[in-house]
C-alpha positions as CSV (number, residue, x, y, z in Angstrom):
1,X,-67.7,60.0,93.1
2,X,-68.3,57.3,90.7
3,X,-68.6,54.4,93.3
4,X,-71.6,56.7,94.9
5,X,-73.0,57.1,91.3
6,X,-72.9,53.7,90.7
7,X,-74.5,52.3,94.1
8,X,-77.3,54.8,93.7
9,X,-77.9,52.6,89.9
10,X,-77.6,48.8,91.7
11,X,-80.0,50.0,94.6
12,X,-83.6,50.3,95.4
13,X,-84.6,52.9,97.6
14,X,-86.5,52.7,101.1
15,X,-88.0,54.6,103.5
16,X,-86.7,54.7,107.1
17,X,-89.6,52.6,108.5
18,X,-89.3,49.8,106.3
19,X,-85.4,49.9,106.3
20,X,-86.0,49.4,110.4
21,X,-87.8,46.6,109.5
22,X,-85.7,44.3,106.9
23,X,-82.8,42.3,107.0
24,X,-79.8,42.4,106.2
25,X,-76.8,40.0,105.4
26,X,-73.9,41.8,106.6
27,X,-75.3,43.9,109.4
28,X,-74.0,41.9,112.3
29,X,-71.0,41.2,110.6
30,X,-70.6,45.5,110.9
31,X,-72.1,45.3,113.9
32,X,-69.7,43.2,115.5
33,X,-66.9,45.0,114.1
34,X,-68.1,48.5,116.0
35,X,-68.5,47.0,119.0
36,X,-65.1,45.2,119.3
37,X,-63.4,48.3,117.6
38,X,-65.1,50.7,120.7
39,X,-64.0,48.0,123.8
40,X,-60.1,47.6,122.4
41,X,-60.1,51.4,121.7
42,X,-61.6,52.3,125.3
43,X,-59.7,49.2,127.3
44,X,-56.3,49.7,125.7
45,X,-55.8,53.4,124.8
46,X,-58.2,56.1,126.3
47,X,-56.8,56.7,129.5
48,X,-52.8,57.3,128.0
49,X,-51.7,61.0,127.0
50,X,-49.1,60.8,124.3
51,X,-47.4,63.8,122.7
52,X,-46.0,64.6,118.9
53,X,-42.8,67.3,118.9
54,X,-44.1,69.4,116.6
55,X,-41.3,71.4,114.1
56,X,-41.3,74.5,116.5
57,X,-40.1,72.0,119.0
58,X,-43.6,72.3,121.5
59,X,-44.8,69.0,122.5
60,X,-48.4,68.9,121.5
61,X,-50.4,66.0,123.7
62,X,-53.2,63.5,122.5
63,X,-55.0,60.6,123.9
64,X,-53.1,57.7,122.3
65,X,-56.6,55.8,122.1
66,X,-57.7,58.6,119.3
67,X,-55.7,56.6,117.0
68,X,-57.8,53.6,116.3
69,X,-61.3,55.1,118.5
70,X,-62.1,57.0,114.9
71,X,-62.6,53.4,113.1
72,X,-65.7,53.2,115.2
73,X,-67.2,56.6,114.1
74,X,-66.2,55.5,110.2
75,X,-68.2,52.2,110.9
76,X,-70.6,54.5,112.6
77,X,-70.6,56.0,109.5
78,X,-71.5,53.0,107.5
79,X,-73.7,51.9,109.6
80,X,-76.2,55.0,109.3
81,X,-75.7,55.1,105.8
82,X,-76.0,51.8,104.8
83,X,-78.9,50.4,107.3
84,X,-80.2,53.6,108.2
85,X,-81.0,55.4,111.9
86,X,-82.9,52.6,113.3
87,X,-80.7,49.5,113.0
88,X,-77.6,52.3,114.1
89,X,-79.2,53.4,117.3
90,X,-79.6,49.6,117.7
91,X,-75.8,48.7,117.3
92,X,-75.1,51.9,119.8
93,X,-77.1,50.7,122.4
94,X,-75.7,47.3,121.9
95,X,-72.0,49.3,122.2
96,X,-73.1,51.2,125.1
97,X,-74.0,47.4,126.9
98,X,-70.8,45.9,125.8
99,X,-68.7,49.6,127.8
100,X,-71.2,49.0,130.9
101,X,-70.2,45.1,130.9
102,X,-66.6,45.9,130.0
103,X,-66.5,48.2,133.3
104,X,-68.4,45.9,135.5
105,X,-66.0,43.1,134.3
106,X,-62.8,45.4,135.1
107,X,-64.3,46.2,138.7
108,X,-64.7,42.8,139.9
109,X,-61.7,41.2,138.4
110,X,-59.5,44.1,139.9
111,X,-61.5,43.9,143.4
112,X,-60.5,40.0,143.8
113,X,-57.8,39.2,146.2
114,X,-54.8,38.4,143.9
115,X,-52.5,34.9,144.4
116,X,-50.2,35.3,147.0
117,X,-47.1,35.2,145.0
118,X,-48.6,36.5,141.9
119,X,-46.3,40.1,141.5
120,X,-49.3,41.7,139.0
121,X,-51.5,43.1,141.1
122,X,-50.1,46.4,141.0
123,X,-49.4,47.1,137.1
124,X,-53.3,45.1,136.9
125,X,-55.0,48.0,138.9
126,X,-53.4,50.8,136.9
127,X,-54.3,49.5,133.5
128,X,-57.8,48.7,134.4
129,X,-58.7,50.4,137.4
130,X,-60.2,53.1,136.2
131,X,-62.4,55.1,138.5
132,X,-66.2,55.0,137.8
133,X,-65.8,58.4,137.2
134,X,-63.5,57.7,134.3
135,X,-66.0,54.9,133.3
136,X,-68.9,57.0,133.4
137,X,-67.3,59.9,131.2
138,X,-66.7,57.4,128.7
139,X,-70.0,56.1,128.7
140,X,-71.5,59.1,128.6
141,X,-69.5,60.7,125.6
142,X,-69.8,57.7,123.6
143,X,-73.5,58.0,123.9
144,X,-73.9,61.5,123.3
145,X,-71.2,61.4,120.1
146,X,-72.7,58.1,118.2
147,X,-76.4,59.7,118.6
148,X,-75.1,63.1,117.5
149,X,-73.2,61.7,114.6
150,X,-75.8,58.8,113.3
151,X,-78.4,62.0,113.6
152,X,-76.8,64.1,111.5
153,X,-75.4,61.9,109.0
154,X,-79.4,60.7,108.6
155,X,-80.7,64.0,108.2
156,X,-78.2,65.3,105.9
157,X,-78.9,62.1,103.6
158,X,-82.1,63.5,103.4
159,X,-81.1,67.1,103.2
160,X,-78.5,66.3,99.6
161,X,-80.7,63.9,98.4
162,X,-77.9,60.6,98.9
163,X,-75.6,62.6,97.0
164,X,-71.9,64.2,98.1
165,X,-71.5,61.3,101.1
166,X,-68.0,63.2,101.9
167,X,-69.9,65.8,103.2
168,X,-72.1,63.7,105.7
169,X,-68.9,61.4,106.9
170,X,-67.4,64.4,107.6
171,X,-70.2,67.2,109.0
172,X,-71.5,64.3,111.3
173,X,-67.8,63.3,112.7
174,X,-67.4,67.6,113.4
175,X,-70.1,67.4,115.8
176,X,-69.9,63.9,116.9
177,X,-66.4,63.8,117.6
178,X,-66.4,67.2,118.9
179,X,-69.1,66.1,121.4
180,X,-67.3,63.3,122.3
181,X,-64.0,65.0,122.9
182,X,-65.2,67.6,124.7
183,X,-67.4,65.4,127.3
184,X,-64.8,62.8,127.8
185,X,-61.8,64.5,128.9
186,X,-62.9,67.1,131.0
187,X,-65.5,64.9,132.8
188,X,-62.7,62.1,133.6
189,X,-59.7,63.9,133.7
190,X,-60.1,67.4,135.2
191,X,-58.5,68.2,138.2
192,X,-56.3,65.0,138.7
193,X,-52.8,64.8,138.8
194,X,-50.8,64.5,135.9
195,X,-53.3,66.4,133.8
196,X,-52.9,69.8,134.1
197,X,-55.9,72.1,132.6
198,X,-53.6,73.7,129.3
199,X,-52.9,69.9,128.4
200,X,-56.2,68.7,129.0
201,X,-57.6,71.7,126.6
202,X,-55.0,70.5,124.2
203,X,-55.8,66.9,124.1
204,X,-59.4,68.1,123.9
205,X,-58.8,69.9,120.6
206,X,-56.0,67.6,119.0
207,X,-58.7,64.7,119.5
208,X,-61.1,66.6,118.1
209,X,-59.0,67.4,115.0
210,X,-57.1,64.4,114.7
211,X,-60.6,62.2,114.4
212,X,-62.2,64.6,111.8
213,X,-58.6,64.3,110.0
214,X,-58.7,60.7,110.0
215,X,-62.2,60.6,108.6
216,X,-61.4,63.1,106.0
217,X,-58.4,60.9,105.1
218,X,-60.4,57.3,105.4
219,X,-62.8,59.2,103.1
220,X,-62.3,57.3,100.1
221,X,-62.4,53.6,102.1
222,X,-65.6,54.8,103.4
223,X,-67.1,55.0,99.7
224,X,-65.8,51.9,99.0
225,X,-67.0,50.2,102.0
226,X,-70.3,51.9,101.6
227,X,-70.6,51.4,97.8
228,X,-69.9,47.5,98.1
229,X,-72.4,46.9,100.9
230,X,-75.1,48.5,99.6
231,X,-74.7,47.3,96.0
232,X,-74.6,43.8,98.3
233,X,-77.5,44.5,100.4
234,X,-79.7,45.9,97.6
235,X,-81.1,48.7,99.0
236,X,-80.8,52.2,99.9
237,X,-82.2,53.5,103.0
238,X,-83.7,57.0,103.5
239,X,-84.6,57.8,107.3
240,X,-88.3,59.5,105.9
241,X,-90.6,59.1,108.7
242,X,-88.2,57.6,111.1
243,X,-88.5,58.4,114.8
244,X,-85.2,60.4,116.1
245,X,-85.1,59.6,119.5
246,X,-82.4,57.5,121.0
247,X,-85.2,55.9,123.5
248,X,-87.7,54.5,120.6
249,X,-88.3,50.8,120.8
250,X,-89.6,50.5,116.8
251,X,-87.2,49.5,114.9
């Protein structure tokens, strides 16, 4: 695309190690953005099933959270591409805090004895009660997904050379997502009531499909979003000699 063509032209490129080292002027402006995109997405729509009627008449089941959750594997996305692997696994860890906070919060506030005449209780418990085991699911596929994703979106930069960024947006949110999906539901949802296994297998493949589609169709956004923050930051960062694991305290 000609917005890739012409970032390429207006930046200098860096190596992984020195791109874990610099600064940058919009990074916790992104930052910021990931991590309030992942708590609203997991606090206000993960646990909810919702269903489309499809034109054969079947009802065909999502998690109504999949419809804003993808934003945070687009900025993801950016994030990787833009500031490379390092400053990414930072801004994961940093959204894996914020989840563990979020969940602590939700425990203590539900656990308190409410006013006496206060009619809330109820309705406050089943919005933000969520078991641990709920919590933990989401934890853990959020972790798994965002490490997945940043990896291969980092090695794939390397692999085309910066060029044809549609095909690391989207390869990385096939296996990140997919990941994600796949851990999530079953891990938090199998077994209860209300979630019968052929639903649960349906959400877990509509999620997976529905994020991918959403990333195919924010495709062109991503370029722009990409394109302008590079062409701002002045650089262009190649993950050459960077260390992989999630667990690595150099930046």
């Amino acid at each position: 695309m000609d917005d890739e063509s012409q970032s390429q032209r207006d930046t200098r490129r860096i190596a992984g190690i020195e791109g874990g080292r610099a600064r940058f002027r919009y990074y916790d402006l992104v930052m910021a953005a990931f991590v309030a995109i992942l708590l609203l997405s997991n606090l206000i729509g993960a646990s909810k099933p919702s269903f489309v009627t499809l034109p054969n008449g079947v009802e065909w089941s999502f998690g109504a959270g999949v419809l804003f959750f993808p934003i945070s594997y687009i900025l993801g996305d950016v994030l990787t591409e833009v500031y490379g692997y390092a400053h990414a696994r930072r801004v994961i860890w940093a959204g894996f805090a914020a989840l563990l906070f979020m969940a602590f919060m939700a425990w203590v506030v539900v656990a308190l004895p409410p006013a006496r005449d206060w009619p809330g209780q109820e309705a406050y418990e089943f919005v933000f009660g969520n078991s641990w085991r709920i919590v933990l699911a989401s934890m853990l596929a959020f972790w798994a997904g965002e490490f997945a994703n940043s990896y291969v979106l980092a090695r794939m930069k390397l692999w085309t050379g910066g060029r044809m960024l549609w095909t690391r947006t989207i390869g990385s949110t096939i296996i990140g997502q997919g990941l994600d999906s796949l851990i999530f539901y079953p891990l938090a949802f199998y077994g209860l009531a209300g979630w019968p296994p052929e639903q649960l297998m349906q959400i877990v493949l509509s999620q997976w499909l529905i994020k991918t589609g959403w990333e195919a169709a924010l495709t062109p956004v991503t370029y722009a979003v990409v394109s302008w923050l590079k062409r701002r930051e002045g650089v262009e960062v190649f993950d050459q000699g960077t260390d992989f694991s999630p667990f690595a305290t150099t930046r």
